[in-house]
N, CA and C atoms of all chains as a GROMACS GRO file, in nm:
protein
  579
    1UNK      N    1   1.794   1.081   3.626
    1UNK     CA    2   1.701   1.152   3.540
    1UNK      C    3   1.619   1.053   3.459
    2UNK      N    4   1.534   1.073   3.417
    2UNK     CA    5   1.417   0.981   3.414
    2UNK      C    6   1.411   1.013   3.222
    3UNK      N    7   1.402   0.920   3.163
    3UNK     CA    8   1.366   0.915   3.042
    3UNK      C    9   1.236   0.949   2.956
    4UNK      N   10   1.258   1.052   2.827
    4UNK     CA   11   1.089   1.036   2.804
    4UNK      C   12   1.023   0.938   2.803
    5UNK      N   13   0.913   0.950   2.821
    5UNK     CA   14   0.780   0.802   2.725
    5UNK      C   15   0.803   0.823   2.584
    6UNK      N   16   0.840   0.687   2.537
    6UNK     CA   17   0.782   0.666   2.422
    6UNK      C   18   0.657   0.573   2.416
    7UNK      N   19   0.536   0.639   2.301
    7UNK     CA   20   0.440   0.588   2.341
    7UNK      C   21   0.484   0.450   2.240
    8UNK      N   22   0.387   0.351   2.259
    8UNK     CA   23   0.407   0.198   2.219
    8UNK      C   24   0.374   0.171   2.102
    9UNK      N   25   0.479   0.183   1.974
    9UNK     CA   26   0.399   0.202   1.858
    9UNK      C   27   0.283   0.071   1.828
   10UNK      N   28   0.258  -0.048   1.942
   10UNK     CA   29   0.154  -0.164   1.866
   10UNK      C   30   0.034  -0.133   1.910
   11UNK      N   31   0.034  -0.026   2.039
   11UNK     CA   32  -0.089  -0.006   2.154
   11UNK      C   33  -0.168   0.116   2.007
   12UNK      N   34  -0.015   0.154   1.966
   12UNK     CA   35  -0.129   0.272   1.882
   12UNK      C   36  -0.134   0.242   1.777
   13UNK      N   37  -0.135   0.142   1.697
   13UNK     CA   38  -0.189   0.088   1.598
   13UNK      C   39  -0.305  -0.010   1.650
   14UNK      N   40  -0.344  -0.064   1.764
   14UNK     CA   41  -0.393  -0.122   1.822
   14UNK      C   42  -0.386  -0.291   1.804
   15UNK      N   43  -0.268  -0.287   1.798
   15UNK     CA   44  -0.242  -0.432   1.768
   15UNK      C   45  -0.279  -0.570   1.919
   16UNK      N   46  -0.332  -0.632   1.953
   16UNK     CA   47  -0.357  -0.738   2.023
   16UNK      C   48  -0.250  -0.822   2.046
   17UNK      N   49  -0.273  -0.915   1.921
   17UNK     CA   50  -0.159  -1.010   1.918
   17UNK      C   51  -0.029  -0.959   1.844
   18UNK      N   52   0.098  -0.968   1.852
   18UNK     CA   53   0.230  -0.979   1.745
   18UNK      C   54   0.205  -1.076   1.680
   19UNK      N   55   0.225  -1.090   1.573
   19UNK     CA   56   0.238  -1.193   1.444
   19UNK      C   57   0.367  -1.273   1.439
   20UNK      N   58   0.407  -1.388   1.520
   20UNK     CA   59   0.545  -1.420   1.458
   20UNK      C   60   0.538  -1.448   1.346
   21UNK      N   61   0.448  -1.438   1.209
   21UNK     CA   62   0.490  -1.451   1.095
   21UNK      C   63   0.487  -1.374   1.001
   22UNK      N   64   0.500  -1.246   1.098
   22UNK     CA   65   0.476  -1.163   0.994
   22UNK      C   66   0.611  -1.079   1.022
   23UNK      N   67   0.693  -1.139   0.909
   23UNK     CA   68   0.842  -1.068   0.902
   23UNK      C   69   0.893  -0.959   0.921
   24UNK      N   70   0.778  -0.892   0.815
   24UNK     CA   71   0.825  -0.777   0.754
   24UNK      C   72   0.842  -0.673   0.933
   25UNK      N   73   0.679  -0.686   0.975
   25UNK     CA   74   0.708  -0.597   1.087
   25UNK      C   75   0.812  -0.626   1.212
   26UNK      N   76   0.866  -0.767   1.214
   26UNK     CA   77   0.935  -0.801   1.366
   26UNK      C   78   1.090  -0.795   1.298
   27UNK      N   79   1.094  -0.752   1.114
   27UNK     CA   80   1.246  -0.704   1.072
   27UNK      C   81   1.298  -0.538   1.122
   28UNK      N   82   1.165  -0.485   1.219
   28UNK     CA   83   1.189  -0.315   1.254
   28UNK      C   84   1.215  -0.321   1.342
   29UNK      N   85   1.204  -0.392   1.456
   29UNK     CA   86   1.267  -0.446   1.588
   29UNK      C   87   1.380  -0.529   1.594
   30UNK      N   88   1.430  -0.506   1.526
   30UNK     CA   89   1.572  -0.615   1.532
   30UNK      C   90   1.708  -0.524   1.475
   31UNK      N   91   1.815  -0.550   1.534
   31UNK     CA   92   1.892  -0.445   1.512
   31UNK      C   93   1.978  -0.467   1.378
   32UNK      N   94   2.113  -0.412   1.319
   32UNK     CA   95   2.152  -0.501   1.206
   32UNK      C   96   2.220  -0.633   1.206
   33UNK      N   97   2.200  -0.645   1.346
   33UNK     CA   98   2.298  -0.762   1.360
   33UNK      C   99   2.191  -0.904   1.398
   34UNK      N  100   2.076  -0.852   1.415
   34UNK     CA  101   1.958  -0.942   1.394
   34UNK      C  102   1.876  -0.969   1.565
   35UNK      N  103   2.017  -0.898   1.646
   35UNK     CA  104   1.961  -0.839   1.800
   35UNK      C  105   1.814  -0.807   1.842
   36UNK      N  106   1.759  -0.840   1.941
   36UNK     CA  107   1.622  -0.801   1.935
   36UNK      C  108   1.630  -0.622   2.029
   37UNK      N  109   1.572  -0.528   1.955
   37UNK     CA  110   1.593  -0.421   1.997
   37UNK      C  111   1.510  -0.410   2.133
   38UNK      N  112   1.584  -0.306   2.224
   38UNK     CA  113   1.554  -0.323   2.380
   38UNK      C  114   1.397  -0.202   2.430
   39UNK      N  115   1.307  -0.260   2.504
   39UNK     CA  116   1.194  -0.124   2.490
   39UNK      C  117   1.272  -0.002   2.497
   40UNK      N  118   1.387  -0.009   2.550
   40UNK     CA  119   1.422   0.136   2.551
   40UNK      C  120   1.418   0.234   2.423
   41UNK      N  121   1.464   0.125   2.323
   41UNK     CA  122   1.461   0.159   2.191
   41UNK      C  123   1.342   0.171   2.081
   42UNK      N  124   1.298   0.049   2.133
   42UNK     CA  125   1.146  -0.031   2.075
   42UNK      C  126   1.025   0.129   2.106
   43UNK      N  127   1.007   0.116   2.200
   43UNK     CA  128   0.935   0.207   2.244
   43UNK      C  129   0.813   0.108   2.327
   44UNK      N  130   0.801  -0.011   2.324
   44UNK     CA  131   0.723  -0.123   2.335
   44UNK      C  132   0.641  -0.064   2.468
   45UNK      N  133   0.531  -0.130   2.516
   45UNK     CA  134   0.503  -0.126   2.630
   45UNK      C  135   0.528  -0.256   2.699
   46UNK      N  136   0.548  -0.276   2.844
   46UNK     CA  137   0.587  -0.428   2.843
   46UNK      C  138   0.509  -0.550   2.802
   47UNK      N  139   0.361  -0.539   2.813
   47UNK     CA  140   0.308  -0.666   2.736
   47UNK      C  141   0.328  -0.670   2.617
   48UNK      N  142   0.388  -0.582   2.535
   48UNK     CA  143   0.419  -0.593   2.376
   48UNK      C  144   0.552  -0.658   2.358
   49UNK      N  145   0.657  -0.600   2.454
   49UNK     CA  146   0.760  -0.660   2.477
   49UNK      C  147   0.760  -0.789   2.484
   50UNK      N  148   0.715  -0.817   2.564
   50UNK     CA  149   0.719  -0.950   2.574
   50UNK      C  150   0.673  -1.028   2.478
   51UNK      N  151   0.555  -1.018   2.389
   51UNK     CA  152   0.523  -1.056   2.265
   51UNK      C  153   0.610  -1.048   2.178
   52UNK      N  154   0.660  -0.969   2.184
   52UNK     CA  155   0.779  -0.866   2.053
   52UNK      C  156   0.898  -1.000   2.060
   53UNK      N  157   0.929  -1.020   2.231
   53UNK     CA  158   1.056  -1.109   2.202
   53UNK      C  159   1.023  -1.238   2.168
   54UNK      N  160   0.885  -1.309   2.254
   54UNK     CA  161   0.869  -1.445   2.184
   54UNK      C  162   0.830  -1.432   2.058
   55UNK      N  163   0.764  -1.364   1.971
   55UNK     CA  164   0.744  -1.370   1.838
   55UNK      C  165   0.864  -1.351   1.754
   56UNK      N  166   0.946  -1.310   1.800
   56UNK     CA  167   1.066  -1.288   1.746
   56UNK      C  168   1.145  -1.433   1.724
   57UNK      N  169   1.160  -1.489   1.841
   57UNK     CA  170   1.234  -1.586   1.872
   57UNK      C  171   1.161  -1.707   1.807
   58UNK      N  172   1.014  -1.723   1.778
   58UNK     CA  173   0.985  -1.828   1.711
   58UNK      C  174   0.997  -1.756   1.540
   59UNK      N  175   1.041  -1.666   1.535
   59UNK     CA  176   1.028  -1.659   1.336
   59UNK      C  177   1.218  -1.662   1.341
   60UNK      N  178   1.296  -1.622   1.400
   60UNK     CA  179   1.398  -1.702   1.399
   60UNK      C  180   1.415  -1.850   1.396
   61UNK      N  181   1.345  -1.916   1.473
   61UNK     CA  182   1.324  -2.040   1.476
   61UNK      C  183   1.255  -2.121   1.282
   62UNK      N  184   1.192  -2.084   1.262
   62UNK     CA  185   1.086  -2.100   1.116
   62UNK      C  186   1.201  -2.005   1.039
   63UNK      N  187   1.294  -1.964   1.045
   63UNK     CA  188   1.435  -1.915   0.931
   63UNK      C  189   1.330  -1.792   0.847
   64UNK      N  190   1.262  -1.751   0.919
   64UNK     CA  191   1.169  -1.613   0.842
   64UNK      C  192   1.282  -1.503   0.875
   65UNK      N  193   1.306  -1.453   0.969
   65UNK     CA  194   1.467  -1.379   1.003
   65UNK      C  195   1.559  -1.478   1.071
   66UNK      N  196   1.679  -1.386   1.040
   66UNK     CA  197   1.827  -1.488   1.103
   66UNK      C  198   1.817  -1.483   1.243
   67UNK      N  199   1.896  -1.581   1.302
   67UNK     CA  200   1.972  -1.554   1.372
   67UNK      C  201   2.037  -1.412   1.386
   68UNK      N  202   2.138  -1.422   1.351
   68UNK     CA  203   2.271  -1.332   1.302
   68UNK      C  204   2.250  -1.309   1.164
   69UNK      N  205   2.246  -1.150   1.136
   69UNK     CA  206   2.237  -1.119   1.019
   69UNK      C  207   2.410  -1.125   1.023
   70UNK      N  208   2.404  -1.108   0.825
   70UNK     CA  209   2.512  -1.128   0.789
   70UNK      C  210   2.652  -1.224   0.820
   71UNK      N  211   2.582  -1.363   0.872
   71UNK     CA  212   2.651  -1.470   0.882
   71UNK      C  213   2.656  -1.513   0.813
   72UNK      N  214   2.800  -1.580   0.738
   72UNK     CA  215   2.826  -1.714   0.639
   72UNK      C  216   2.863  -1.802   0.715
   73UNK      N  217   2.741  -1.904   0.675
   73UNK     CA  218   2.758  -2.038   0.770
   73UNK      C  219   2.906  -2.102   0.649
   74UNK      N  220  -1.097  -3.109   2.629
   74UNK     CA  221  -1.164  -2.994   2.554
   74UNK      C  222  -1.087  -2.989   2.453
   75UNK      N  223  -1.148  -2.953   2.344
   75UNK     CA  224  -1.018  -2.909   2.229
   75UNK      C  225  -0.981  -2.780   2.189
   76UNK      N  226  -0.845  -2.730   2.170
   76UNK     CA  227  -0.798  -2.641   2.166
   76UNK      C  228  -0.724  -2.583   2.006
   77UNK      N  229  -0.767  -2.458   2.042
   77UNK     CA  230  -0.724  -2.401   1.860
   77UNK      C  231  -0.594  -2.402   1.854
   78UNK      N  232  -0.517  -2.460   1.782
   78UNK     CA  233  -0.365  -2.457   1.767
   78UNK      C  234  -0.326  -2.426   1.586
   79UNK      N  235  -0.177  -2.361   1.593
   79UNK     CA  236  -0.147  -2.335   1.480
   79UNK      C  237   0.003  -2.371   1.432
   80UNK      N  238  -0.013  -2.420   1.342
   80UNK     CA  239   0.132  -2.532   1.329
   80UNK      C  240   0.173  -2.442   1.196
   81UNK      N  241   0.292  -2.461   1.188
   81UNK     CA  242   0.367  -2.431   1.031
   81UNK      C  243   0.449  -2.536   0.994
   82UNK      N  244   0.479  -2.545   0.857
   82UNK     CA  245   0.547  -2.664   0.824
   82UNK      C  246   0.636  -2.620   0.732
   83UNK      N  247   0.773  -2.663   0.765
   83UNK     CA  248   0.875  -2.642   0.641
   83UNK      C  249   0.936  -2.764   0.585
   84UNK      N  250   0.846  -2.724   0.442
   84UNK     CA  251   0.878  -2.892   0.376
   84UNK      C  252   1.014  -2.858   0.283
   85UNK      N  253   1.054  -2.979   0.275
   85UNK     CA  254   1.192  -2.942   0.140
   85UNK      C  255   1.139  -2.922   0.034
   86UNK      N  256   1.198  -2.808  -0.051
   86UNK     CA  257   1.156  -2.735  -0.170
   86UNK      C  258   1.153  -2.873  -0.281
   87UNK      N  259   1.216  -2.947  -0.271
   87UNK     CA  260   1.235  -3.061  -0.401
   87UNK      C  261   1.116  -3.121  -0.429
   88UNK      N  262   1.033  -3.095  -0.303
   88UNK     CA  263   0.938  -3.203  -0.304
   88UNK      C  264   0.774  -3.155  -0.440
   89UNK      N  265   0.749  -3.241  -0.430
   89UNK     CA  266   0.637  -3.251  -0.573
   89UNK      C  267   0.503  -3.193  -0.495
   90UNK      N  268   0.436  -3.105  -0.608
   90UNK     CA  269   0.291  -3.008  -0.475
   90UNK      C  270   0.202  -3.142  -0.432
   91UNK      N  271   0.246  -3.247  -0.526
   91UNK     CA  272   0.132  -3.367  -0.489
   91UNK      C  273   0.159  -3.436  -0.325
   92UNK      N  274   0.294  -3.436  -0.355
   92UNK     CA  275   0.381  -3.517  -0.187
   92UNK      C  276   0.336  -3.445  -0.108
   93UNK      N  277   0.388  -3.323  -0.073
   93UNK     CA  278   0.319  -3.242  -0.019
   93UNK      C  279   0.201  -3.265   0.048
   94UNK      N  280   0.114  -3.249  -0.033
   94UNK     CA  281  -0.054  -3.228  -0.006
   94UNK      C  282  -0.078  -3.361   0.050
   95UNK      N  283   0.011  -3.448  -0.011
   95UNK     CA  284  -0.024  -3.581   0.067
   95UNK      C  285  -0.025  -3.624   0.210
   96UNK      N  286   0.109  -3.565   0.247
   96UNK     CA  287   0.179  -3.591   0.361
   96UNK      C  288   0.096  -3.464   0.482
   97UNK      N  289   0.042  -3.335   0.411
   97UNK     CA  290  -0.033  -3.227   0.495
   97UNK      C  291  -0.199  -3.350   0.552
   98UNK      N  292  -0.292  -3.382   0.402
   98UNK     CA  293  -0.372  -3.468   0.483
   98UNK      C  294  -0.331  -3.574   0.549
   99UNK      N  295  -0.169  -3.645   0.554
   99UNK     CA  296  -0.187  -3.727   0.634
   99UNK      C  297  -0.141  -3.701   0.821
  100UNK      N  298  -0.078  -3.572   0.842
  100UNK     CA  299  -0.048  -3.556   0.942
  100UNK      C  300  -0.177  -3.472   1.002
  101UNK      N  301  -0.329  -3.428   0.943
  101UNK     CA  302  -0.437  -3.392   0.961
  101UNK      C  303  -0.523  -3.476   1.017
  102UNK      N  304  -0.492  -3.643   0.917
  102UNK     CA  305  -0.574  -3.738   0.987
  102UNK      C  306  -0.568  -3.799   1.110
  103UNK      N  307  -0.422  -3.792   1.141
  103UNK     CA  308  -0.336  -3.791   1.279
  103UNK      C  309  -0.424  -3.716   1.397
  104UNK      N  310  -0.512  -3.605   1.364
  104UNK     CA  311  -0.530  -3.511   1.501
  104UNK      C  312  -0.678  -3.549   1.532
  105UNK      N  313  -0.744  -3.653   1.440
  105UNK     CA  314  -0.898  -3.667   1.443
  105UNK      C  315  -0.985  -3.552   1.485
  106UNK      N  316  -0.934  -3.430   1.379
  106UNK     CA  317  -0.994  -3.339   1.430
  106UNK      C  318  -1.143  -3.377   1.345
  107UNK      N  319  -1.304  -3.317   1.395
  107UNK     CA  320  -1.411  -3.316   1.339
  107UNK      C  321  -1.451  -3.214   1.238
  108UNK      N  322  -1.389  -3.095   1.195
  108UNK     CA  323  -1.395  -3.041   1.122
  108UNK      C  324  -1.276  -3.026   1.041
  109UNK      N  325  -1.235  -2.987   0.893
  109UNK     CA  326  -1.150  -2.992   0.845
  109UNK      C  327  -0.995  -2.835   0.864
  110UNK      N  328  -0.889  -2.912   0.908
  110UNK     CA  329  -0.847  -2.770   0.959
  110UNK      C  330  -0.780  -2.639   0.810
  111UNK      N  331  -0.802  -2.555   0.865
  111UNK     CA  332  -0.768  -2.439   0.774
  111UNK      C  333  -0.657  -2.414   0.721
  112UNK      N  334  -0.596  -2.480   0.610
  112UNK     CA  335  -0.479  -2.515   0.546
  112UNK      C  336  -0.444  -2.378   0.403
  113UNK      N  337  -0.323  -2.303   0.508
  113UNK     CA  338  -0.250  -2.192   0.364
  113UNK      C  339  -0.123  -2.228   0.322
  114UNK      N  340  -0.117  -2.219   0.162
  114UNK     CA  341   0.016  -2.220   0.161
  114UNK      C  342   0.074  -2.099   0.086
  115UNK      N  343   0.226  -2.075   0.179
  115UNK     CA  344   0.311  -1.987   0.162
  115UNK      C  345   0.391  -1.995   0.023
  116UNK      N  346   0.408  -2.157  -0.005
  116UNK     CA  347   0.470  -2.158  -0.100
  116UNK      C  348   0.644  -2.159  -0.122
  117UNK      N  349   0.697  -2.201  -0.219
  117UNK     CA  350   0.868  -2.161  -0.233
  117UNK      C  351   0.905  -2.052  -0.155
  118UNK      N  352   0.988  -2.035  -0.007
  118UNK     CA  353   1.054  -1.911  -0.029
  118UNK      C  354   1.198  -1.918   0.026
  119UNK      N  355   1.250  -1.833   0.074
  119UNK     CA  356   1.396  -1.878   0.066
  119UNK      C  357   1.411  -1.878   0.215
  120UNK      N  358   1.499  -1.930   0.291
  120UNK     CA  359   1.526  -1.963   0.437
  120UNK      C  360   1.587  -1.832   0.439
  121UNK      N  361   1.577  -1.758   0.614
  121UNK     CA  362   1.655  -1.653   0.622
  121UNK      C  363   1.814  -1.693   0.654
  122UNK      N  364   1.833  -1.810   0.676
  122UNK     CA  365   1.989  -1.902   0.696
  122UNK      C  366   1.932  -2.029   0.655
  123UNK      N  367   2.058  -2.107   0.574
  123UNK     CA  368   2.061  -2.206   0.526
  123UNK      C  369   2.030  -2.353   0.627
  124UNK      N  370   2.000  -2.438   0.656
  124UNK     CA  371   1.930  -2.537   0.738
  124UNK      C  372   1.982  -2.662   0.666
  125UNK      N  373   2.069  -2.700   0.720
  125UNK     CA  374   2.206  -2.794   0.645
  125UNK      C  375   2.235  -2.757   0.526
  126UNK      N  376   2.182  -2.864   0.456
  126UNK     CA  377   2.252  -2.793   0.276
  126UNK      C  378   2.148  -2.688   0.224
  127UNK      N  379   1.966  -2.701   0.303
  127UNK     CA  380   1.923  -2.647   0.246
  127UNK      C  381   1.901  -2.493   0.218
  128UNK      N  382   1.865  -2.415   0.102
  128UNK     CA  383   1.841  -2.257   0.104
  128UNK      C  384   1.697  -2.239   0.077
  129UNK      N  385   1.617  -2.324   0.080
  129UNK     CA  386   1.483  -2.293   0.022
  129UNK      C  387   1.374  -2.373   0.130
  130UNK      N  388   1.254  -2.323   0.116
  130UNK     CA  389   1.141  -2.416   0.179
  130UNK      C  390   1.030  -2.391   0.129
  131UNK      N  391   0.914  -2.465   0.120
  131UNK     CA  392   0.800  -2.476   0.119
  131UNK      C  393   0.731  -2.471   0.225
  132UNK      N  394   0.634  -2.353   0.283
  132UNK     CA  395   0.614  -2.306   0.377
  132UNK      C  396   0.454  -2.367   0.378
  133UNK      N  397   0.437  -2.405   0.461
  133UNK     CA  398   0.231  -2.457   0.480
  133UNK      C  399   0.205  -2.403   0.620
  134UNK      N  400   0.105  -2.336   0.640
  134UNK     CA  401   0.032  -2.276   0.778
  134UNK      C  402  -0.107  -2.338   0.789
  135UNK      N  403  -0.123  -2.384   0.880
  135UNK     CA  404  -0.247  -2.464   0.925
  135UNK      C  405  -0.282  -2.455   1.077
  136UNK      N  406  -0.459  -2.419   1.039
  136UNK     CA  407  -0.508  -2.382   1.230
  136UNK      C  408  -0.594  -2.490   1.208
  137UNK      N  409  -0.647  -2.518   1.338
  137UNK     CA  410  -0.666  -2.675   1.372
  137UNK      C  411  -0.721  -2.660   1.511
  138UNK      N  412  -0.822  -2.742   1.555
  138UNK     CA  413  -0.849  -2.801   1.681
  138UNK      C  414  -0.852  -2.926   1.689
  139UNK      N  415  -0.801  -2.972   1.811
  139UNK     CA  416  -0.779  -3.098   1.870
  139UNK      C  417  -0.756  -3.078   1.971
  140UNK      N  418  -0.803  -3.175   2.041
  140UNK     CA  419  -0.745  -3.286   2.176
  140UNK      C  420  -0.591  -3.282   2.214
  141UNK      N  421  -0.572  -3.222   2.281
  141UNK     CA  422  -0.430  -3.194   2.355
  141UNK      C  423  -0.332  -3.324   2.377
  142UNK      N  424  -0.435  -3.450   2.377
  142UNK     CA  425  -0.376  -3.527   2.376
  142UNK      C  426  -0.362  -3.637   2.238
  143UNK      N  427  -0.396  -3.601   2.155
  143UNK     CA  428  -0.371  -3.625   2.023
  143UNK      C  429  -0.233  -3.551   1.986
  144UNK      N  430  -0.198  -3.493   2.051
  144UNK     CA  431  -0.069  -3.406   1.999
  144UNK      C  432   0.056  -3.462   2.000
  145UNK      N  433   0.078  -3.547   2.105
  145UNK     CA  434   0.188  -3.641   2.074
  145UNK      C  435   0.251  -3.708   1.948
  146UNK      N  436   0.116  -3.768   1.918
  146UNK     CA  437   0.144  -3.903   1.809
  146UNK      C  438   0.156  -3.822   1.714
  147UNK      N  439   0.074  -3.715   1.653
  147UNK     CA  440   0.081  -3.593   1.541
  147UNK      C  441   0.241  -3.545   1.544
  148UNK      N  442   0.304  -3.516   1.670
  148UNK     CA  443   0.470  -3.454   1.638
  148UNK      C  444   0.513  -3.533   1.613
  149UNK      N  445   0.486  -3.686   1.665
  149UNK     CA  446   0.622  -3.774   1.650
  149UNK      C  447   0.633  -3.844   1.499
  150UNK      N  448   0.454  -3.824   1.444
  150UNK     CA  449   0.519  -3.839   1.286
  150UNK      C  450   0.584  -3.718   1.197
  151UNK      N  451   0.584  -3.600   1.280
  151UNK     CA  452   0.633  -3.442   1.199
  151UNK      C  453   0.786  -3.475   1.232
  152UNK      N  454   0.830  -3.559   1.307
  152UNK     CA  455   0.958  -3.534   1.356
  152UNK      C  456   1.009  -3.640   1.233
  153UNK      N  457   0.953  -3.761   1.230
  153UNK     CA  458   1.020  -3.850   1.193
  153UNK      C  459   0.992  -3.855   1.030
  154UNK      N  460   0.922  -3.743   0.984
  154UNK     CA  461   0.926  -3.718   0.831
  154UNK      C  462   1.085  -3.656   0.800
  155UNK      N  463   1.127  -3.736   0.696
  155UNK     CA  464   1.232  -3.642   0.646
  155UNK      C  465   1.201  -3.584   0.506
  156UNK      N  466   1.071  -3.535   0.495
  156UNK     CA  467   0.998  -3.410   0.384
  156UNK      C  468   0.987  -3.277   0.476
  157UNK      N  469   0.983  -3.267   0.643
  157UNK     CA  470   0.994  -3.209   0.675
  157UNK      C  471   1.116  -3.129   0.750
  158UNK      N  472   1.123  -3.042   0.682
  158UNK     CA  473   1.303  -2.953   0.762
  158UNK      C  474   1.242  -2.931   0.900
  159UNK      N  475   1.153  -2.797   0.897
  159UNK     CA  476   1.111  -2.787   1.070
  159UNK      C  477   0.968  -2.803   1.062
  160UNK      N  478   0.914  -2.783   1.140
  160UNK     CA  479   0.758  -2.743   1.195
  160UNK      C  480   0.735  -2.675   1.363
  161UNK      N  481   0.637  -2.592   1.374
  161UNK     CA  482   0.604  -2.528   1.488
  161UNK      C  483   0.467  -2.539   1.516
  162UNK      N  484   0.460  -2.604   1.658
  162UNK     CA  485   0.286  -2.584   1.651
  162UNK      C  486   0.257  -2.537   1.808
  163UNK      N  487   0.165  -2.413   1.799
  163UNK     CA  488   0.181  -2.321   1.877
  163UNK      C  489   0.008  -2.326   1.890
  164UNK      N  490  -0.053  -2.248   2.017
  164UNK     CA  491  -0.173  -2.230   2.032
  164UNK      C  492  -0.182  -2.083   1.987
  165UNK      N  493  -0.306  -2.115   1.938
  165UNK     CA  494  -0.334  -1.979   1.826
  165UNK      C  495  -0.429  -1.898   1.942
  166UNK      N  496  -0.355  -1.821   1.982
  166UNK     CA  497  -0.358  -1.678   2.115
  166UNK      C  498  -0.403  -1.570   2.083
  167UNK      N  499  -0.434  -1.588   1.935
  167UNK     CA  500  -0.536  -1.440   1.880
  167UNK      C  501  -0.640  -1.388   1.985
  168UNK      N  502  -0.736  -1.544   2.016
  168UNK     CA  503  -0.851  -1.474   2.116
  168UNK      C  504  -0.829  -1.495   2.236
  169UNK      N  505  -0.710  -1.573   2.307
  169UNK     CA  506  -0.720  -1.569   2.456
  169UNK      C  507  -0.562  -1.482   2.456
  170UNK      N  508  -0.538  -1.399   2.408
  170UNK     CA  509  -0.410  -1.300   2.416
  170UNK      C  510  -0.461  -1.213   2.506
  171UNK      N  511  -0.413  -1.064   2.488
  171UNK     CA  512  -0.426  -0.989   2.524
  171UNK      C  513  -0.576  -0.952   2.560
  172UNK      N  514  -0.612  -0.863   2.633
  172UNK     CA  515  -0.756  -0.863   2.694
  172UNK      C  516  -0.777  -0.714   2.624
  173UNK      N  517  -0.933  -0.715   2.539
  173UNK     CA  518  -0.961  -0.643   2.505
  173UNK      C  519  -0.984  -0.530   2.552
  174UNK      N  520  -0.883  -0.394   2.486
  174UNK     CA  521  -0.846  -0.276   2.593
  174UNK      C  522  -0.995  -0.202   2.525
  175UNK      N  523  -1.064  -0.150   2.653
  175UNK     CA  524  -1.193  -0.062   2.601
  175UNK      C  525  -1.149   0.107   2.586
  176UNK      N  526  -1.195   0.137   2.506
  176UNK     CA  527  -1.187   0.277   2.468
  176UNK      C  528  -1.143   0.367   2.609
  177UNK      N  529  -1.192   0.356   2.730
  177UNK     CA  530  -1.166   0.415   2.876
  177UNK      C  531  -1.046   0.405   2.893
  178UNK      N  532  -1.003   0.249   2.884
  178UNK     CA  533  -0.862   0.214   2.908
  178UNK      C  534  -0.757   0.298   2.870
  179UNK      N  535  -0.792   0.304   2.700
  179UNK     CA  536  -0.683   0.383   2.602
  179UNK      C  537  -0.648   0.492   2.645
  180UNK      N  538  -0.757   0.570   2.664
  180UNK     CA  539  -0.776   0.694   2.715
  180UNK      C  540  -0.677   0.726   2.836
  181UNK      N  541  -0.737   0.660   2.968
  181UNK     CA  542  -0.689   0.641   3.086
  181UNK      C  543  -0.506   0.606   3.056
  182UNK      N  544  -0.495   0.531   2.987
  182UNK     CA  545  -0.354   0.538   2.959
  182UNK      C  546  -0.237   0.616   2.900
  183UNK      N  547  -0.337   0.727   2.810
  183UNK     CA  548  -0.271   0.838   2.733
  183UNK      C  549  -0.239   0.911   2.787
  184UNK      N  550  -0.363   0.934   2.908
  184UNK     CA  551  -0.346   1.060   3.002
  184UNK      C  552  -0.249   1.048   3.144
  185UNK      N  553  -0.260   0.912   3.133
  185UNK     CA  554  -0.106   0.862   3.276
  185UNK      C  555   0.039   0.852   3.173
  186UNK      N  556   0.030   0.860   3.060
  186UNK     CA  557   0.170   0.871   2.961
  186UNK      C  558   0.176   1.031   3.019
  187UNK      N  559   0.064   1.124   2.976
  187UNK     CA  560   0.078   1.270   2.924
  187UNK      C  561   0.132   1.342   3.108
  188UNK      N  562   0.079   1.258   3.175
  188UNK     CA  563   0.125   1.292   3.357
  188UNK      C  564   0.273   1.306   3.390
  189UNK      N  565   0.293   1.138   3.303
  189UNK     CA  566   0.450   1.171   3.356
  189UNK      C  567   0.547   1.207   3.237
  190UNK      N  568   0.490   1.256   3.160
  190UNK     CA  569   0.586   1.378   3.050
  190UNK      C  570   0.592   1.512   3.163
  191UNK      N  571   0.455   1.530   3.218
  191UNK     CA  572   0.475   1.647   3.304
  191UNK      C  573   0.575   1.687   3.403
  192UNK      N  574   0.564   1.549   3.463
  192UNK     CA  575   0.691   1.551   3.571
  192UNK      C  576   0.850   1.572   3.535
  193UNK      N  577   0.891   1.572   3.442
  193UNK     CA  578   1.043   1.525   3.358
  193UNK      C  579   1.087   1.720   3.375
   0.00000   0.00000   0.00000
């Protein structure tokens, strides 16, 4: 059985690029454990996806979000 | 050809706004770029995880064109600063990203979403 569409919430804001520096929005895609949430969840379309995860992965990188939330190093 | 790139810099919070600013024009003069590049700063903020002992950074964002091959000698003095915790320098993909979707497109795409809601 086939899943609804969710439509892509960046296509309908009309977003172009993802921002890896912009926290605030790539902290709504990430789960509590700091997981990058899956399109299934996301609602992404796949070229957003794919933006969604490298932008993700470089503001992890720049310590803008964790790794792992709620880790004591 | 030269290419628009966008670097960030995480300096250690201890450091003085003068060091700083010093060490930003000197890794600028590094790229011989011909115009001066577009330098923001973020300012004090706190790391989302600690980065050895540190909890804090001084955040600088800077877009820039240069010579692809100027890019070497520019990292290998970002690496070998120890004012700098990290840095990232990425090509700034604002205008060669995604391809500008025309109004038809959007459309055309709402109505192949609204198709296969039909089918379910």
């Amino acid at each position: 059985m086939r899943r609804p569409q969710k439509s892509c919430p960046f296509c309908e804001s009309r977003v172009r690029w993802i921002d890896y520096k912009d926290d605030r929005t790539l902290g709504r895609f990430i789960t509590d454990q700091g997981k990058i949430l899956p399109s299934r969840l996301s609602g992404a379309c796949a070229r957003h996806q794919r933006q969604l995860s490298t932008a993700i992965k470089r503001a992890r990188f720049l310590a803008l979000i964790p790794y792992i939330r709620g880790h004591q190093a | 050809m030269p290419r628009t790139y966008e670097a960030v810099y995480i300096f250690d919070s201890t450091l003085e706004d003068a060091a700083i600013n010093e060490k930003i024009n000197r890794f600028n003069g590094l790229l011989g770029a011909k115009e001066q590049p577009e330098v923001a700063h973020w300012g004090r903020r706190q790391l989302a995880y600690s980065i050895g002992p540190r909890e804090n950074g001084y955040y600088v964002v800077s877009k820039f064109n240069a010579e692809p091959s100027a890019l070497p000698e520019y990292e290998r003095a970002l690496k070998l600063d120890d004012g700098v915790i990290r840095y990232l320098v990425t090509l700034h993909e604002h205008e060669v990203g995604a391809p500008p979707q025309s109004e038809e497109e959007l459309a055309a795409a709402t109505r192949r979403d609204d198709d296969d809601d039909d089918e379910d």
